[in-house]
ROVO-534631 format. One record per residue (C-alpha): x, y negated, z. Coordinates in steps of 0.02 Angstrom, whole numbers, padded with zeros to 5 digits, always signed. Layout:
<dotis>
XYZ
...
</dotis>
This chain:
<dotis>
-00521+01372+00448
-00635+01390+00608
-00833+01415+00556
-00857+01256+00703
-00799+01151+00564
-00975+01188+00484
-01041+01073+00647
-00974+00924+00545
-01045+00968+00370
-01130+00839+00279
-01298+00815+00323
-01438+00744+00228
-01440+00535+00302
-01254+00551+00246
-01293+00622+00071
-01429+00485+00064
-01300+00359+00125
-01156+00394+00012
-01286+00430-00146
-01344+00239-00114
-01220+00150-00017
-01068+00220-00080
-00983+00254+00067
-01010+00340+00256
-00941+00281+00399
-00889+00408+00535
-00860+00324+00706
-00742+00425+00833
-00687+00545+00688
-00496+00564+00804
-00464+00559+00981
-00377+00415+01039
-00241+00529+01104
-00237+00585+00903
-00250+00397+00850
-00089+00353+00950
+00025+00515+00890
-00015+00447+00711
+00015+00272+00772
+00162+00320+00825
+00240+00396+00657
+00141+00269+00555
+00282+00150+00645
+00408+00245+00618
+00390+00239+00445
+00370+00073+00434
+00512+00034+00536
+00642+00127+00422
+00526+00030+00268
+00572-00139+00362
+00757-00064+00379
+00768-00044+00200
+00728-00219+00143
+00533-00214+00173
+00464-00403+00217
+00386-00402+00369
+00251-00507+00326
+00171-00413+00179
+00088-00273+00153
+00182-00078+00150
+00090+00026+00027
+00193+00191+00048
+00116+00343-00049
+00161+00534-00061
+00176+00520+00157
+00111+00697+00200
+00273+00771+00199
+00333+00652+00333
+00248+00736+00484
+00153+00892+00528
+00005+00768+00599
-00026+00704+00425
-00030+00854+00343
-00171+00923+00473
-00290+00784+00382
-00265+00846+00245
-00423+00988+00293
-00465+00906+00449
-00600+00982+00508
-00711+00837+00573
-00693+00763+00384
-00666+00906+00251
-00835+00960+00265
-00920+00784+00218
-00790+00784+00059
-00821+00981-00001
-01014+00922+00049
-01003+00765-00084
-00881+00837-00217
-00905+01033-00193
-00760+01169-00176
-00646+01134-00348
-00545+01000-00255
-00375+00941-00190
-00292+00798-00129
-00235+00719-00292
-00188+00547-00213
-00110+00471-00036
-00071+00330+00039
-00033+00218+00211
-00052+00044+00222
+00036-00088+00354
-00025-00236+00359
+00045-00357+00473
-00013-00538+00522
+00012-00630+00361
+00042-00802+00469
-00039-00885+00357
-00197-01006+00383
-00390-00915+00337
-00428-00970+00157
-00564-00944+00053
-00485-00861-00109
-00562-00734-00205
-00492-00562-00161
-00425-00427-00291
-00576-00327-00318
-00572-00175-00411
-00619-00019-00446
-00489+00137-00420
-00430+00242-00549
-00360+00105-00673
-00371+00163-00849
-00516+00293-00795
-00621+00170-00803
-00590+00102-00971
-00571+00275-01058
-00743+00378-00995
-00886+00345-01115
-01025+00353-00987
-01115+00241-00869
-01130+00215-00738
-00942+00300-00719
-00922+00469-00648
-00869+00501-00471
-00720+00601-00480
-00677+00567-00331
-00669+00500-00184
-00552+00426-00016
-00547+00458+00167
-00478+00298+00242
-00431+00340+00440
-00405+00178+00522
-00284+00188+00665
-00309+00004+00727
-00435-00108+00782
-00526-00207+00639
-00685-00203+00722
-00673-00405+00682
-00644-00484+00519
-00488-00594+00471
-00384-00415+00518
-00326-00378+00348
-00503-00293+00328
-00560-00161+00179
-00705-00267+00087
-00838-00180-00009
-01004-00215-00098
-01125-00061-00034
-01210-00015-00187
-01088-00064-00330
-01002+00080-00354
-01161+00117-00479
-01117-00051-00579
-00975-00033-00710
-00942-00225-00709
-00934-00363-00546
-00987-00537-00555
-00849-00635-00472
-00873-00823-00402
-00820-00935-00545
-00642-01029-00489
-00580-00911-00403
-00671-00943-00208
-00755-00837-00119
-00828-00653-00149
-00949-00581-00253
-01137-00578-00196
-01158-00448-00064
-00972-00420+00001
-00956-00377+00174
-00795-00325+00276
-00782-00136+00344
-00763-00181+00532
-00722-00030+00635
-00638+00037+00783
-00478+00133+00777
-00514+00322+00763
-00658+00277+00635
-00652+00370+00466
-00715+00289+00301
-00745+00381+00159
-00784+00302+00008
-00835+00338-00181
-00693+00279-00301
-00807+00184-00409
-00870+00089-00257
-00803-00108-00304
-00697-00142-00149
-00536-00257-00107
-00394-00259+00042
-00377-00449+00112
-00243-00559+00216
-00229-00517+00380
-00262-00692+00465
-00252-00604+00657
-00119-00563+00762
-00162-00370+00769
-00068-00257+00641
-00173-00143+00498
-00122+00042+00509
-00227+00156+00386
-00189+00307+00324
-00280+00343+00143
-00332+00516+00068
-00367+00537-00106
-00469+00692-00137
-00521+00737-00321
-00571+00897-00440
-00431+01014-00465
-00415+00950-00640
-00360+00781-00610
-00188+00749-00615
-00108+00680-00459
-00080+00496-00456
+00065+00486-00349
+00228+00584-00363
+00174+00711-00236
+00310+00797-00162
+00200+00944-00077
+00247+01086-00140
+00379+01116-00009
+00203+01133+00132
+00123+01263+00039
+00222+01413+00099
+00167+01360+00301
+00004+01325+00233
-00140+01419+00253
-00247+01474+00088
-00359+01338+00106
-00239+01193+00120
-00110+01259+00007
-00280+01249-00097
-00301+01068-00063
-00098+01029-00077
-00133+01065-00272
-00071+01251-00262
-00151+01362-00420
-00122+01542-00500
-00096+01434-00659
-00153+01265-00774
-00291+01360-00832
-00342+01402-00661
-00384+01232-00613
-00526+01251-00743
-00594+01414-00731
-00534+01453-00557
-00514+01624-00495
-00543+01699-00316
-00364+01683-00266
-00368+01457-00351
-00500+01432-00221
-00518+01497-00053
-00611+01344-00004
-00769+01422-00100
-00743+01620-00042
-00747+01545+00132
-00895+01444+00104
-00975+01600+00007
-00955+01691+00177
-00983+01567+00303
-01075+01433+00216
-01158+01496+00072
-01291+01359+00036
-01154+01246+00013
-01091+01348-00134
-01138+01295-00304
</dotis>
């Protein structure tokens, strides 16, 4: 990892930001030359999807995708990005969860229904006897097309929430709980996002297609939630990323790590070292 990566580290309005808000939004985070070589194998996959039976008027949700291209796994510790995450969750982590989302134009007519708010982590947040919930974790979201507009299949959040265990939702089922907004952005623009934050996908009522890319990062003691298939990157991989691809000495190492569990933190302890806890 190049020390110019440290030009990108978290910096105290972002802290201040995520603490409150739950989220930080980071405008011109890839190149549109680098937007339009993921575009382009974001398509690809979808196109095989739609080969295989996908409709192509709903949503693709299609997890475990970082073995499908060199240019997703280099987001994996990109460095415009990884230094907000290590910055928010600290050195113990890996990238426990993926996932890309198409969403093409629904053709259907704007309506007013309440959306599918939630909170991630399903039974998480059920089982942990504290509140407000613990962080965990937390999701890059790079958005490859233009949603700088609502109606365009748009993420929705509530800023704040994510320190609320329970939502309020409009009784009958229209319209969106008090404060809602839509995360409108330009493509190129990373999201990231606290897992606890209360947030929701919705139609896509345009004519412009919804490429993101999602990446879960979480402590090294989570389990992964999707069937990662990774293991086959971590010999090409440099220590760092085979770090965050869920590599470890042993179980017991993703507790009580050792040196060689995580090179994230002997890097930061030589290059960084205020950022070490």
């Amino acid at each position: 990892m190049d020390v110019s990566c440290l030009e990108h580290s978290l910096t105290e309005d972002d802290r201040k930001q995520f603490e409150e808000q739950g989220y930080l939004i980071v405008e011109n985070a890839l190149s549109s030359k680098h937007t339009d070589a993921l575009i382009e194998q974001t398509d690809r996959i979808f196109e095989r999807q739609l080969s295989e039976g996908q409709d192509p008027k709903k949503a693709l949700f299609f997890p475990n995708f970082i073995p499908e291209h060199d240019l997703f796994a280099d987001l994996v510790d990109y460095p415009v990005i990884l230094p907000k995450v290590w910055g928010i969750l600290g050195w113990n982590i890996y990238l426990y969860h993926c996932h890309l989302i198409v969403t093409p134009p629904s053709g259907q007519e704007p309506n007013n229904k309440t959306f599918g708010w939630h909170q991630d982590s399903g039974r998480v947040n059920d089982e942990i006897e504290c509140h407000p919930r613990p962080r965990l974790s937390l999701k890059v979201a790079y958005f490859l097309s233009d949603i700088s507009e609502p109606g365009r299949g748009n993420f929705w959040i509530v800023p704040g929430s994510h320190l609320n265990d329970n939502l309020e939702r409009p009784e009958g089922g229209e319209g969106q709980p008090e404060g809602a907004i839509p995360v409108c952005v330009k493509p190129g623009s990373a999201v990231l996002f606290d897992r606890r934050l209360w947030h929701s996908a919705s139609p896509n009522w345009s004519d412009v297609t919804r490429k993101v890319l999602f990446y879960g990062y979480g402590y090294r003691w989570l389990r992964t939630k999707d069937d990662m298939t990774v293991e086959s990157l971590w010999e090409q991989s440099d220590p760092i990323r085979k770090q965050l691809l869920g590599w470890a000495v042993n179980c017991n190492g993703r507790f009580t790590p050792s040196e060689e569990d995580v090179p994230l933190r002997e890097w930061l302890k030589e290059h960084a070292p205020d950022q070490v806890k």
